[in-house]
DRENZA-899527 format. One record per atom (N, C-alpha, C, O): residue number from 1; residue in one letter; atom name; x, y, z. Coordinates in Angstrom, 2 decimals. Atoms other than C-alpha are relative to their C-alpha. Layout:
NUM/A/CA/X/Y/Z
...
END
This chain:
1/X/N/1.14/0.68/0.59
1/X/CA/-13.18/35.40/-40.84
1/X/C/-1.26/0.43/0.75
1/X/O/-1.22/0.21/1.96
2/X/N/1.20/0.03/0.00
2/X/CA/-16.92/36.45/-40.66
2/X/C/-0.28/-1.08/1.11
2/X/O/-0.01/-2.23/0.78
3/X/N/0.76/0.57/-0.90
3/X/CA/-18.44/34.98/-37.44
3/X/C/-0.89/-1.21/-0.61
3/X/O/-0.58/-2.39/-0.46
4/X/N/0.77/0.81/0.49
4/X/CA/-21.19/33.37/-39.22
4/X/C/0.40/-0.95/-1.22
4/X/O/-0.21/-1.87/-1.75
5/X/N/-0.28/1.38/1.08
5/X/CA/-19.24/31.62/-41.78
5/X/C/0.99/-1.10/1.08
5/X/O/1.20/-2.31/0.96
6/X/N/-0.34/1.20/-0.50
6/X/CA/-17.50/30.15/-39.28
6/X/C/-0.71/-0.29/0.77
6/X/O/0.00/-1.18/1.25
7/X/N/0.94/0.53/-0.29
7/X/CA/-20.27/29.30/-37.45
7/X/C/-0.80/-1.36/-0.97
7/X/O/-1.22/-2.46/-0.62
8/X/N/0.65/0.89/1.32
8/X/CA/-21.69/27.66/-40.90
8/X/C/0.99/-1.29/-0.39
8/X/O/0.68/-2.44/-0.69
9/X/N/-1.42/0.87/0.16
9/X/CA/-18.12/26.06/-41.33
9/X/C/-0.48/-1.44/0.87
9/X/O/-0.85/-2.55/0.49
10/X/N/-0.32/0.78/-1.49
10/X/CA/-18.07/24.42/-37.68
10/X/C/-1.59/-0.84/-0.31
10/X/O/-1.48/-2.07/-0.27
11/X/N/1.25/1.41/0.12
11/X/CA/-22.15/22.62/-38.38
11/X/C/0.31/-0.40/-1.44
11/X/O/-0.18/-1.51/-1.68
12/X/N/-0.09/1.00/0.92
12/X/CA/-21.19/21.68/-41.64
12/X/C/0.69/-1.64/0.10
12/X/O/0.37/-2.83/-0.01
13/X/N/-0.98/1.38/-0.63
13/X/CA/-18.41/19.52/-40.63
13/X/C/-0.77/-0.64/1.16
13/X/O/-0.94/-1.85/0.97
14/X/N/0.84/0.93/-0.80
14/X/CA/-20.38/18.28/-37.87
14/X/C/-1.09/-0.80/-0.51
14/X/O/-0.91/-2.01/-0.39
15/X/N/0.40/0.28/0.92
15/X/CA/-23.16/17.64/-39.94
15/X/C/0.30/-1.69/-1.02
15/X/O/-0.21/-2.79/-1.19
16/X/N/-0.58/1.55/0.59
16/X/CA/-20.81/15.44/-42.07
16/X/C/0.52/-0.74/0.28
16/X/O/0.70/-1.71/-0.46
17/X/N/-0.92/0.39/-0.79
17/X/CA/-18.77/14.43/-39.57
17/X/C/-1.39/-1.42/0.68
17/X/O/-1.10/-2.61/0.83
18/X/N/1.11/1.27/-0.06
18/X/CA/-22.47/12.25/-38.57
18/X/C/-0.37/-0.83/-0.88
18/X/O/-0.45/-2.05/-0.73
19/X/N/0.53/0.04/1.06
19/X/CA/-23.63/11.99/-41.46
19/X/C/1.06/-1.53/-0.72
19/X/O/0.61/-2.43/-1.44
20/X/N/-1.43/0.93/0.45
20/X/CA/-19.71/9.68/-42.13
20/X/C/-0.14/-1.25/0.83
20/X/O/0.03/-2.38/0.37
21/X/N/0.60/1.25/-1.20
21/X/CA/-20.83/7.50/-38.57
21/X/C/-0.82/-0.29/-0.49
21/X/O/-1.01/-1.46/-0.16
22/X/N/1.15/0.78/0.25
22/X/CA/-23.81/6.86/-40.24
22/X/C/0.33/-1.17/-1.23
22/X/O/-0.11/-2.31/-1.09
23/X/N/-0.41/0.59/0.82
23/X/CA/-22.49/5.36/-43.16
23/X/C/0.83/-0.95/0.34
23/X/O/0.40/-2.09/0.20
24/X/N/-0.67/0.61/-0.54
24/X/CA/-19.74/3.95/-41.80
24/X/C/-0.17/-1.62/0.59
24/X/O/0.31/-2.69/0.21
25/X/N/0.58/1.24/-0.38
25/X/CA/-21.87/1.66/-39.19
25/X/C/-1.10/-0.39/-0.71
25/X/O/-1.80/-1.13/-0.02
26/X/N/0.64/0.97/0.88
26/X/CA/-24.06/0.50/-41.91
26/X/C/-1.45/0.83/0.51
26/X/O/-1.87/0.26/1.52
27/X/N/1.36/-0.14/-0.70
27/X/CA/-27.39/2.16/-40.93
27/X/C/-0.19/0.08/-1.80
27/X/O/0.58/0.61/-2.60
28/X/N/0.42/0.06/0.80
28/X/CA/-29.34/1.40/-43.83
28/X/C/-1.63/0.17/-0.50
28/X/O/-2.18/0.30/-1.59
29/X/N/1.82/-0.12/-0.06
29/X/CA/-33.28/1.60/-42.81
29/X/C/-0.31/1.50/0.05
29/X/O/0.25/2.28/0.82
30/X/N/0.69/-1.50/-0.38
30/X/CA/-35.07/4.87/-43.15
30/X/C/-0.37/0.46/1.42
30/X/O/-0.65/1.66/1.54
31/X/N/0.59/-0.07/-1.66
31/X/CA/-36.06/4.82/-39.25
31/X/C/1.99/0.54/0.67
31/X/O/2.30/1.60/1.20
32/X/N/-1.55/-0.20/-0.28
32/X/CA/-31.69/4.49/-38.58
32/X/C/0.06/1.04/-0.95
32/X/O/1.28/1.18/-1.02
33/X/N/-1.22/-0.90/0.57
33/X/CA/-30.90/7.26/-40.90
33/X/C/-1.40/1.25/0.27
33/X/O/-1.23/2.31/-0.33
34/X/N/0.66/-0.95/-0.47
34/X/CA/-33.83/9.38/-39.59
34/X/C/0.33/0.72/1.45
34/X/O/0.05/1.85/1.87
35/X/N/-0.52/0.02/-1.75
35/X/CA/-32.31/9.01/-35.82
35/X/C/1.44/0.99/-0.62
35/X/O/1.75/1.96/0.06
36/X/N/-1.37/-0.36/0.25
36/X/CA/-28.94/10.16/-37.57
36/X/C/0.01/1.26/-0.29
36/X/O/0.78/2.16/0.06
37/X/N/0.33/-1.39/0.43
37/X/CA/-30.61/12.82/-39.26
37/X/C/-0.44/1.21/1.08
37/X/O/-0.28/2.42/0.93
38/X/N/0.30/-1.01/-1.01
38/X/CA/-32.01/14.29/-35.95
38/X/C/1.17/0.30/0.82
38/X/O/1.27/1.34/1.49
39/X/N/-1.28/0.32/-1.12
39/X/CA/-28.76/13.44/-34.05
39/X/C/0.84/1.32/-0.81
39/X/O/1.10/2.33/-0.16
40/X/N/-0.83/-1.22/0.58
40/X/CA/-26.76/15.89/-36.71
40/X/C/-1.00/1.38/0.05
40/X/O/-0.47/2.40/0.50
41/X/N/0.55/-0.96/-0.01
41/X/CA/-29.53/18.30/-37.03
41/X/C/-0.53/0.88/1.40
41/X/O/-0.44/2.11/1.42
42/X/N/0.92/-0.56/-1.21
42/X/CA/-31.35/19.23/-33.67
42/X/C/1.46/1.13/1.06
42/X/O/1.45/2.32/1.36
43/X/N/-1.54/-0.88/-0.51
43/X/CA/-27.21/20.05/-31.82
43/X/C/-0.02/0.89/-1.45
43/X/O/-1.09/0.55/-1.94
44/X/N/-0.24/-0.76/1.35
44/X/CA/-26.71/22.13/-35.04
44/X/C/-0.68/0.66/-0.14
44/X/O/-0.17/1.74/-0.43
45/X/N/1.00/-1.31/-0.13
45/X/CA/-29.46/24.13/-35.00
45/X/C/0.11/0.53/1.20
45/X/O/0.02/1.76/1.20
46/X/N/-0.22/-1.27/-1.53
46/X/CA/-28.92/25.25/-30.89
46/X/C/1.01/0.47/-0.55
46/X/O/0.94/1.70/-0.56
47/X/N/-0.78/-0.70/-0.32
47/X/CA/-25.72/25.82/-31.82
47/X/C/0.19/0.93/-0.76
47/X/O/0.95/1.69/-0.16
48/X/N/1.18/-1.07/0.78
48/X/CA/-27.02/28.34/-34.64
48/X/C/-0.28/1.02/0.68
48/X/O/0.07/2.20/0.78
49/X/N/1.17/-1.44/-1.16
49/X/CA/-29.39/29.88/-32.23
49/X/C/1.26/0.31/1.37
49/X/O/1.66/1.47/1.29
50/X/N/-0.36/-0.20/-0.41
50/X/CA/-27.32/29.87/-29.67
50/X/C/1.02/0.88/0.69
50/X/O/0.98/1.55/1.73
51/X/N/-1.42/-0.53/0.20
51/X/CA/-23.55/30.95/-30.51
51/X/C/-0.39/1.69/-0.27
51/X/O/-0.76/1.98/-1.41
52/X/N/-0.16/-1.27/0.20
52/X/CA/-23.71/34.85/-30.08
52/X/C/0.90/0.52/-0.34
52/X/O/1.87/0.19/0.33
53/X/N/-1.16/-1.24/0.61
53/X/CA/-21.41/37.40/-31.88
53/X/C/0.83/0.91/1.41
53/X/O/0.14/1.68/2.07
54/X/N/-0.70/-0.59/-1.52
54/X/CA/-18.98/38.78/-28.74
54/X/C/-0.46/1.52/-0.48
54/X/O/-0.52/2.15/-1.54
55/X/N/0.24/-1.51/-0.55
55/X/CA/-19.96/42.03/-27.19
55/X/C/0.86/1.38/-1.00
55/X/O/2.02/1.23/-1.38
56/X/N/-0.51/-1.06/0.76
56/X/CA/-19.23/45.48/-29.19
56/X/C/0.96/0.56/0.98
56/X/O/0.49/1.06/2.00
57/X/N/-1.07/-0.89/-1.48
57/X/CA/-15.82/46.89/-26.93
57/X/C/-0.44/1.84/-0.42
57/X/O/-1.20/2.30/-1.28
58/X/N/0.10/-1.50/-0.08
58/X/CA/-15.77/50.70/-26.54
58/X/C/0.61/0.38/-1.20
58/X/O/0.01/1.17/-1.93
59/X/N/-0.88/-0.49/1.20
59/X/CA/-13.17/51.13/-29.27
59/X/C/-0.80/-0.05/-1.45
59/X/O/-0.79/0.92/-2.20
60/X/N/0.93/0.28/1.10
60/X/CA/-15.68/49.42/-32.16
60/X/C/-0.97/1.21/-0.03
60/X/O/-1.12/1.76/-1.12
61/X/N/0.90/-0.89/-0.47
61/X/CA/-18.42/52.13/-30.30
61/X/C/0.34/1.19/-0.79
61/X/O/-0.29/1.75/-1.69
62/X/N/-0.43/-1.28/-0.05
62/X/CA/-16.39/54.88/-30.44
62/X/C/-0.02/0.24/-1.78
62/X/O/-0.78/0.85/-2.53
63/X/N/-0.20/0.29/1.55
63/X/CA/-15.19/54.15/-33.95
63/X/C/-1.35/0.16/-1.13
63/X/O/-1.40/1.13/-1.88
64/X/N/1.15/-0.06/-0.01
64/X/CA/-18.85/53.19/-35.08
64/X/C/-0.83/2.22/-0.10
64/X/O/-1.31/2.97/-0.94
65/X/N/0.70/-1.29/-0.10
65/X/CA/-20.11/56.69/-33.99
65/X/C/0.67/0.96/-0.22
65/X/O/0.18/2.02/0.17
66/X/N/-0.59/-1.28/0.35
66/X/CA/-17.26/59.02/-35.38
66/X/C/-0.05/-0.71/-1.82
66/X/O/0.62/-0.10/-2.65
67/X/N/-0.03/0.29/1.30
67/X/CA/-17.85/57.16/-38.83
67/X/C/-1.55/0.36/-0.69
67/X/O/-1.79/0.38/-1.90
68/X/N/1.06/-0.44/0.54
68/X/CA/-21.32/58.20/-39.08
68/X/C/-0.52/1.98/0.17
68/X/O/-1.46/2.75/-0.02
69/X/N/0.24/-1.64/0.08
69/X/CA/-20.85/61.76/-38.56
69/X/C/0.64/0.89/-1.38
69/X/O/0.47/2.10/-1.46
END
Protein backbone atom coordinates (compact mmCIF):
# COMPACT_ATOMS: atom_id res chain seq x y z
CA UNK A 1 0.00 0.00 0.00
CA UNK A 2 0.95 3.59 -1.13
CA UNK A 3 2.53 5.43 1.85
CA UNK A 4 0.23 8.26 1.60
CA UNK A 5 -2.92 6.40 1.53
CA UNK A 6 -2.01 4.98 4.45
CA UNK A 7 -1.05 7.91 5.93
CA UNK A 8 -4.70 9.34 4.79
CA UNK A 9 -6.18 5.96 6.16
CA UNK A 10 -4.44 6.28 9.75
CA UNK A 11 -5.99 10.51 10.17
CA UNK A 12 -9.12 9.50 8.91
CA UNK A 13 -9.83 7.04 11.53
CA UNK A 14 -8.44 9.29 14.01
CA UNK A 15 -10.34 12.01 12.83
CA UNK A 16 -13.46 9.83 13.42
CA UNK A 17 -12.28 8.05 16.03
CA UNK A 18 -12.77 12.02 17.87
CA UNK A 19 -15.11 13.06 16.08
CA UNK A 20 -17.25 9.41 17.88
CA UNK A 21 -15.87 10.95 21.67
CA UNK A 22 -17.46 13.89 20.73
CA UNK A 23 -20.71 12.61 20.16
CA UNK A 24 -20.67 10.11 22.43
CA UNK A 25 -20.06 12.63 25.58
CA UNK A 26 -22.81 14.80 24.46
CA UNK A 27 -20.87 17.96 23.41
CA UNK A 28 -23.51 19.84 21.90
CA UNK A 29 -22.46 23.77 21.92
CA UNK A 30 -20.56 25.15 19.00
CA UNK A 31 -17.57 26.33 21.42
CA UNK A 32 -17.42 22.07 22.63
CA UNK A 33 -17.46 20.85 19.14
CA UNK A 34 -14.99 23.57 18.01
CA UNK A 35 -12.39 22.30 20.90
CA UNK A 36 -13.11 18.73 19.31
CA UNK A 37 -12.64 19.99 16.01
CA UNK A 38 -9.11 21.38 16.84
CA UNK A 39 -8.32 18.36 19.10
CA UNK A 40 -8.86 15.95 15.78
CA UNK A 41 -7.45 18.40 13.41
CA UNK A 42 -4.22 20.27 14.64
CA UNK A 43 -2.42 16.16 15.71
CA UNK A 44 -3.58 15.26 12.13
CA UNK A 45 -2.16 17.76 10.30
CA UNK A 46 1.68 17.29 12.15
CA UNK A 47 1.22 14.01 11.51
CA UNK A 48 0.73 14.86 7.64
CA UNK A 49 3.65 17.16 7.73
CA UNK A 50 5.53 15.23 9.62
CA UNK A 51 5.44 11.32 8.72
CA UNK A 52 8.28 11.06 6.02
CA UNK A 53 8.45 8.38 3.22
CA UNK A 54 11.66 5.98 4.47
CA UNK A 55 14.96 6.64 2.89
CA UNK A 56 15.62 5.42 -0.93
CA UNK A 57 18.13 1.99 -0.13
CA UNK A 58 20.87 1.51 -2.76
CA UNK A 59 18.96 -1.26 -4.52
CA UNK A 60 15.74 1.28 -5.38
CA UNK A 61 19.00 3.78 -6.58
CA UNK A 62 20.59 1.45 -8.50
CA UNK A 63 17.38 0.16 -10.06
CA UNK A 64 16.04 3.84 -10.50
CA UNK A 65 19.16 4.74 -12.61
CA UNK A 66 19.49 1.57 -14.91
CA UNK A 67 15.67 2.20 -15.79
CA UNK A 68 16.27 5.50 -17.15
CA UNK A 69 18.93 4.65 -19.46
Amino acid sequence: MNLNKVKLTVVAAYVIGVAGVAVASGVTSPAGLIVFAALALLPAGALLALWNDPAQTLSETIQNQTARR
